[in-house]
C-alpha positions in Angstrom: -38.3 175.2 -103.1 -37.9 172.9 -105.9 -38.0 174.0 -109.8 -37.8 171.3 -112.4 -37.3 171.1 -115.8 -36.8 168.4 -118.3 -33.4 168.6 -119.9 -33.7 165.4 -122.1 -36.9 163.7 -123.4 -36.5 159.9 -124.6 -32.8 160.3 -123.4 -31.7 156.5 -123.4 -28.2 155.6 -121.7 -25.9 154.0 -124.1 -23.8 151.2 -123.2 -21.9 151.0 -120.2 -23.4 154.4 -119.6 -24.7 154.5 -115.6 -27.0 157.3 -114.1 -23.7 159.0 -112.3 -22.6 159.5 -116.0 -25.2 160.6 -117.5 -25.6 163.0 -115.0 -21.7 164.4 -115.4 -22.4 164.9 -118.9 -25.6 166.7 -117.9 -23.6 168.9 -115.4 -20.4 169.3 -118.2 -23.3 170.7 -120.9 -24.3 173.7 -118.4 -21.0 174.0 -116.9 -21.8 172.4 -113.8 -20.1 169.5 -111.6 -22.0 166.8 -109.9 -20.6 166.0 -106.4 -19.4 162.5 -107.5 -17.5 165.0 -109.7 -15.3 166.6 -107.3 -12.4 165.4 -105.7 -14.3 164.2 -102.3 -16.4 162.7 -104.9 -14.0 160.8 -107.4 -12.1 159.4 -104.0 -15.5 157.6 -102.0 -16.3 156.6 -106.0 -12.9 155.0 -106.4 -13.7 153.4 -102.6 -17.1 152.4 -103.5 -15.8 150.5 -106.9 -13.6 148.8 -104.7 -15.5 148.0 -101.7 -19.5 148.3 -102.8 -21.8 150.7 -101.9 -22.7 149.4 -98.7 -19.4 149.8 -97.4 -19.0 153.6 -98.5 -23.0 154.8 -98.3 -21.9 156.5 -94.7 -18.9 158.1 -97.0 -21.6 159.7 -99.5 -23.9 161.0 -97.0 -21.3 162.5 -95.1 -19.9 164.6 -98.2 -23.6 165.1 -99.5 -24.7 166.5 -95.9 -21.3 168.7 -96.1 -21.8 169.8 -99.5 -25.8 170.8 -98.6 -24.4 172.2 -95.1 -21.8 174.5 -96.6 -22.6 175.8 -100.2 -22.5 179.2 -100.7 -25.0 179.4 -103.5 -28.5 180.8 -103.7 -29.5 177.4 -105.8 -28.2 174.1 -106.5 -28.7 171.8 -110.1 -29.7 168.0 -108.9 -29.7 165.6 -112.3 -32.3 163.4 -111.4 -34.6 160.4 -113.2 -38.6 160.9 -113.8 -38.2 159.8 -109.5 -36.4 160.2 -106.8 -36.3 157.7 -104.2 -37.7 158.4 -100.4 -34.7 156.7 -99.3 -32.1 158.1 -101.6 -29.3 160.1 -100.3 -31.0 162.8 -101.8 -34.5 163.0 -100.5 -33.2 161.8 -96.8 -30.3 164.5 -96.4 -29.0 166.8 -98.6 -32.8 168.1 -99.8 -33.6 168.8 -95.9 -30.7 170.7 -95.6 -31.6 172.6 -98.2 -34.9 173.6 -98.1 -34.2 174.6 -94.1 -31.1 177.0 -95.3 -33.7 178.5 -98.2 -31.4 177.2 -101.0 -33.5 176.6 -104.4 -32.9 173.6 -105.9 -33.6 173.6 -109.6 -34.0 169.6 -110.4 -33.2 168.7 -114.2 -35.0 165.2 -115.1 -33.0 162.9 -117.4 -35.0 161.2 -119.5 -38.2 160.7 -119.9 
């Protein structure tokens, strides 16, 4: 199941601020690490600045469906805007996966 709570409201990103960013410093205030955090993470990141995302999406849905597939947590933190996207690697894979192994996700919304 999926709990959300606001963590920011009228949060605005400063400059040269992205959403992956935002969201580390998010994860860094509650002691948490995104995924693009770790070292799977910072590797396909370094790749994807490099080559685009189109070349590395395969990359991040592989490490997103490993990291859903394998945590051994009862919940998991997802930093997300007011939306998130039908298509996003989110919503497509890693959410199935956990929602089938029972894993609560507790969604923090940025923002706002």
């Amino acid at each position: 199941w999926i709990r959300a709570e606001p963590l920011w409201r009228n949060t605005r990103m400063t400059r040269g601020e992205n959403g992956a960013q935002i969201a580390a410093n998010a994860a860094n205030q509650k002691g948490l690490i995104t995924i693009g955090q770790t070292f799977g993470g910072r590797v396909i990141q370094g790749l994807t600045n490099k080559f685009g995302y189109t070349a590395t999406k395969y990359l991040w849905v592989s490490l997103s469906k490993t990291m859903a597939s394998s945590v051994a947590m009862s919940s998991v933190t997802v930093f997300t805007g007011a939306s998130i996207g039908s298509l996003s690697v989110f919503a497509m894979y890693e959410m199935p996966i956990l929602i089938q192994r029972g894993i609560e996700i507790v969604r923090i919304i940025l923002g706002g």
